[in-house]
N, C-alpha and C positions, 0 to 999 in steps of 0.2 A: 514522655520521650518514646520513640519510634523503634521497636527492634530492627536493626537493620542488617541485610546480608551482609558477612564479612566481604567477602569478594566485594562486592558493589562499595565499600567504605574503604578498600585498597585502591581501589578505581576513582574513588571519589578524591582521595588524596594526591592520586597521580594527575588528577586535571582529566581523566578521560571520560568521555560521555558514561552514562549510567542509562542502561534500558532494559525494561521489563519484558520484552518483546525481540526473537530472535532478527537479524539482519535482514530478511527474508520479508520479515514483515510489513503492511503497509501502516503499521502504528511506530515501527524502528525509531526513524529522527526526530517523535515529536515529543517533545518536551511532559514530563509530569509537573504538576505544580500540585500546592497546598492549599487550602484556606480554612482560618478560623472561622467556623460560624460564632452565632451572637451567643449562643451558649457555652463555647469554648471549647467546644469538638471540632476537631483537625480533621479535615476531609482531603482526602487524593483524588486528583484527576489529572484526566490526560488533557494538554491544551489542545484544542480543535485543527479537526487537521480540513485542508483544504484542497481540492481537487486541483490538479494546477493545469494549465493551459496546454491545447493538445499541440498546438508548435511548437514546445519543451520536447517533442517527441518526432524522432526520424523516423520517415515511412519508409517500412521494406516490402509491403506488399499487402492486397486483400483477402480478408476469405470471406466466402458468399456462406450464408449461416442455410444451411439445410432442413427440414421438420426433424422434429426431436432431436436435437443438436444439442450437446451440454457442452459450458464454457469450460470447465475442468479439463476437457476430450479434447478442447480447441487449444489450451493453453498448451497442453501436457505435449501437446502436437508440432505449435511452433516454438513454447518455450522449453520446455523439456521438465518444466516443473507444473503441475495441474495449481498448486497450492499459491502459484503468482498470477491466479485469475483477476484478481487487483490493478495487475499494471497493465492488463488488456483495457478494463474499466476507466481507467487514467488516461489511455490513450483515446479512447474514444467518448472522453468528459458524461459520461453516464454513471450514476453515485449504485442504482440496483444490477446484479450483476447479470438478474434474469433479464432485461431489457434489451441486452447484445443479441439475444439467443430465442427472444417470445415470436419475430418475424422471421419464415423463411425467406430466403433471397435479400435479406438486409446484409450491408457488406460491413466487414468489422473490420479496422485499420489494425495493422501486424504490424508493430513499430520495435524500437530498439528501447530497450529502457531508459526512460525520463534522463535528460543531460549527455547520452551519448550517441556523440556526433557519427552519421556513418559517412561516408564516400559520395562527394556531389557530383 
């Protein structure tokens, strides 16, 4: 048996999601799972998470990526948190974050986060 957080086993009983990962993060909604291997050791993991399609995402504008330009500098800029470099990444369907930021003059989409609709 599994020692498990109290918290997380109040939560679990009230039917609400359980996540090891604050709300912030781009691991939040995805599922843990278990499996037995063949020697009967219980292994945790996260199920796989998948980048999702960048027309999930409203475009509010471009920024033209500069030399030595860091994506934390670009986030913290237009989103006001460096640490949701992720949903820059999301938006512009690129899995490495350095790849936004390796070319100057490459333009990076400044979108709304994933499902929210802005003003057509």
């Amino acid at each position: 048996m599994v020692n498990q957080n109290p918290l997380q086993a109040i939560l679990q009983q009230t039917g609400q999601k359980i996540s090891y990962f604050t709300p912030s993060s781009r691991y939040y909604p995805i599922d843990a799972a278990t499996i037995e291997t063949a020697d009967g050791r219980t292994v945790n993991y996260l199920r796989r998470r998948f980048i999702p399609p960048a027309s999930s995402f409203y475009l509010l504008q471009y920024h033209t990526v500069v030399k030595d330009e860091r994506l934390d500098n670009i986030t913290s800029q237009y989103i006001n948190d460096p640490t949701l470099f992720w949903q820059l990444c999301d938006a512009n369907n690129v899995m490495d974050p350095d790849e936004l930021t390796s070319t100057p003059g490459q333009q990076i989409r400044i979108t709304l986060p994933q499902g929210i609709q802005g003003n057509r």
